[in-house]
C-alpha positions, 0 to 999 in steps of 0.5 A: 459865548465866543469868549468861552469857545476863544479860551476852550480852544485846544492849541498844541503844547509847546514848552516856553523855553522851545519857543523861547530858543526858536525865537533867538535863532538868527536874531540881528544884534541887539535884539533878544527873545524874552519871554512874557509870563503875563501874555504867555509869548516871546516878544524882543527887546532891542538892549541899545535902545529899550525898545520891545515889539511883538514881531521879530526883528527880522520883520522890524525895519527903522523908520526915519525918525529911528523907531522900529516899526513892525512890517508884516508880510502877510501870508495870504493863505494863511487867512483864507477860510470860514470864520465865525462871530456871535451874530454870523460868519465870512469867508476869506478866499482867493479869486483870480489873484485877489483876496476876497471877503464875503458875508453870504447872510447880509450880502455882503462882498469885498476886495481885501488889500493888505496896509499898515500896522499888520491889517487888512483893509475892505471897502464892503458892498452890500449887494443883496439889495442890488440882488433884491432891485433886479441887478444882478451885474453890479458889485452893490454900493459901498456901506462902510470900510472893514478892518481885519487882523488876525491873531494865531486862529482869532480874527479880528475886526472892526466896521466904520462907515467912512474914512472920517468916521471912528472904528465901532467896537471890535468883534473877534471870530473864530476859523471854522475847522 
């Protein structure tokens, strides 16, 4: 059903080459925007090395071993709202400076801190069973770590218990307007 609403979401109409002339503007040598027929985007190609990445090279910086390696900066605004998935919703909303994540339905609370690779990262608490033995002070005990990315209106995440444990399957969900 989510899938269904994901490819009956009405985007506003940008024509290729448009988006393709924006991406070139101010673009560093050696890169190029290169149109994706396939991912229907503009991804960069870097002509010295052969080297193609997603984010503009003006958001791309040099690893030490001379890799480019995307660098987000997030927009925290961005990513503030209600998003919904088939078995619920969450919000993401600012408090006293931090980036939050709630899940009203299980009880469910977070700080967000941004890290590598574009995601953010959130240690859940599950503060409805606190609520349920009388305490009503504490920030509940962690369940689990929570990766989210976004992707345009598509939020992505994915749940583990620990740091050792492998990522569960990820979910996409979809902001609430």
């Amino acid at each position: 059903r989510l899938e269904a609403l994901i490819e009956n979401q009405q985007t506003p109409s940008i024509p290729n080459d448009v988006k393709l002339q924006e991406a070139q503007t101010n673009l560093p040598e050696p890169w190029r925007a290169v149109w994706s027929n396939s991912q229907k985007r503009v991804y960069f190609h870097n002509h010295h090395t052969g080297e193609n990445v997603w984010v503009s090279p003006q958001k791309v910086q040099k690893s030490s071993s001379g890799a480019f390696i995307a660098r987000i900066d997030f927009d925290i605004d961005s990513e503030v709202g209600t998003w919904k998935y088939p078995e619920g919703m969450y919000c993401i909303y600012k408090q006293n400076g931090r980036l939050m994540y709630e899940e009203t339905q299980f009880g469910l609370i977070g700080e967000m801190t941004d890290e590598e690779h574009g995601c953010f990262m959130c240690n859940l608490r599950d503060t409805k069973s606190n609520r349920e033995k009388g305490d009503f002070r504490s920030q509940g005990d962690c369940i689990g770590i929570l990766r989210l990315k976004r992707n345009a209106d598509i939020m992505v995440s994915s749940f583990r218990l620990d740091e050792g444990a492998e990522w569960e399957q990820e979910i996409l969900a979809l902001r609430v307007r």
